[in-house]
C-alpha positions as CSV (number, residue, x, y, z in Angstrom):
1,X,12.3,21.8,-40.7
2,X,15.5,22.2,-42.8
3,X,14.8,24.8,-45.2
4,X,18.6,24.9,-46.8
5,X,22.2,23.9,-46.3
6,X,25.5,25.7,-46.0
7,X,28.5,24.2,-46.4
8,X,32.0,25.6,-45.4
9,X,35.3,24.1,-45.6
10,X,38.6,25.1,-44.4
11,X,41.9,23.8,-44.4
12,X,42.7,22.2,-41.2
13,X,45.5,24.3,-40.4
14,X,43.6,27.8,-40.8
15,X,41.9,29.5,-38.2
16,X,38.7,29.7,-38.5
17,X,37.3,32.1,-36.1
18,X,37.0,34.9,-39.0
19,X,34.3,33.1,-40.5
20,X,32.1,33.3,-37.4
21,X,30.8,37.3,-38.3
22,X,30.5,35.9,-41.2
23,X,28.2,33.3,-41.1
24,X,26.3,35.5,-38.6
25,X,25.3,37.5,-41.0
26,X,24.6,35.0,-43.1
27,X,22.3,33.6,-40.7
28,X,20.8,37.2,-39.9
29,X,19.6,37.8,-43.5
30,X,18.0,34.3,-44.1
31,X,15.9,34.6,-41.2
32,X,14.7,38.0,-42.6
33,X,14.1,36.7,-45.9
34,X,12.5,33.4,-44.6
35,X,9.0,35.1,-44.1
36,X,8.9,36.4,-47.2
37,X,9.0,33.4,-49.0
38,X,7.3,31.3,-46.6
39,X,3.6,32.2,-45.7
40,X,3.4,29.5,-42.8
41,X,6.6,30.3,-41.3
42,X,5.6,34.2,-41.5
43,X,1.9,33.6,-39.8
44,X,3.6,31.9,-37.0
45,X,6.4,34.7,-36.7
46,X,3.3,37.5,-36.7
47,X,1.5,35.4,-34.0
48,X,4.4,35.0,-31.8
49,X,4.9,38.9,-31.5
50,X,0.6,38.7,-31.4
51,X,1.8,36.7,-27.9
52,X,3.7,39.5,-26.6
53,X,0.4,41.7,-26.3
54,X,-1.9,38.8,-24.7
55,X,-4.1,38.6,-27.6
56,X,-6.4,35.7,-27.1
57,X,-6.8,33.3,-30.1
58,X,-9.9,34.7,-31.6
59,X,-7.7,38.5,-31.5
60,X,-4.8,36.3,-33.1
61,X,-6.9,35.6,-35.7
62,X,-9.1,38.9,-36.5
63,X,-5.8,40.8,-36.2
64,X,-3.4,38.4,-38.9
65,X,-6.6,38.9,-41.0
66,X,-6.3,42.9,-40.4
67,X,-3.1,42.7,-41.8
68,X,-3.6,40.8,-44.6
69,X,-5.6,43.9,-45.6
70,X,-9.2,42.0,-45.7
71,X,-11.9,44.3,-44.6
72,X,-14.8,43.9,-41.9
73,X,-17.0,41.8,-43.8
74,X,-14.5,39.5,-45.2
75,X,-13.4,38.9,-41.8
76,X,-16.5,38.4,-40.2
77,X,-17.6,35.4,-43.6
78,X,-14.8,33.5,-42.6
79,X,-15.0,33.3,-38.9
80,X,-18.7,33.1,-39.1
81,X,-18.9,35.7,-36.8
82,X,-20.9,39.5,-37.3
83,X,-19.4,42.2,-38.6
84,X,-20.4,44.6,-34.9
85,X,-18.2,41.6,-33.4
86,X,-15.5,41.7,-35.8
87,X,-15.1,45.7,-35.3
88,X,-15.5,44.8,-31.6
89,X,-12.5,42.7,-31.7
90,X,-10.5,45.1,-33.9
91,X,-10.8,47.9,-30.9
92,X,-9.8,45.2,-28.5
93,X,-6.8,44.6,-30.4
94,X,-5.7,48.5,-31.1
95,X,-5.9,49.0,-26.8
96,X,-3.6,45.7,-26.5
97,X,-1.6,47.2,-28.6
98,X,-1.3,50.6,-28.4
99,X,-2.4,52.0,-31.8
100,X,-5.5,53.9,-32.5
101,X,-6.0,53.0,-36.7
102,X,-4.7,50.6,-39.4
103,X,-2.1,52.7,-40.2
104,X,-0.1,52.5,-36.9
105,X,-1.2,48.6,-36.9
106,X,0.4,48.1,-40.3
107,X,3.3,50.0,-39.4
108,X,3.9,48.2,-36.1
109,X,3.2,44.6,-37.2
110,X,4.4,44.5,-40.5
């Protein structure tokens, strides 16, 4: 997916390793911005570090949900699934990841 385009030019005899750093950082801020402007791109990017604790689908899910701040019940309507299961899940989640509230969840995922 192309997102945007850079273009640099440079007479032929200049050197042009000095723009290297330069387009590094470039590169480093747009890929920080880019989630912030793209919810797609930013749910993959939050499941992706989801993968690096093991969390199965389902946890995926119940956890990108945690984070966007719905509650218990809200999670539990849209998966179809009980609110006991849903709190179930969320404890599951905290031990794969090391936290013991929302706070530290938010603050590590976000």
């Amino acid at each position: 997916m192309i997102i945007g385009y850079l273009g640099l030019s440079f007479h032929y005899l200049h050197e042009v390793t000095f723009a290297i750093p330069l387009i590094e950082h470039l590169a480093k801020n747009i890929e920080e911005k880019l989630p912030q402007k793209d919810p797609i791109l930013q749910k993959e990017l939050t499941y992706s570090h989801f993968d690096q604790y093991e969390l199965t689908n389902r946890e995926k899910e119940i956890a990108y949900g945690w984070l966007e701040n719905k509650n218990v019940p809200e999670i539990a309507g849209i998966y179809g699934i009980s609110q006991s299961t849903v709190r179930t899940f969320i404890k599951k989640i905290y031990a794969k990841t090391s936290v013991n509230h929302k706070g530290a969840f938010l603050r590590k995922f976000t």
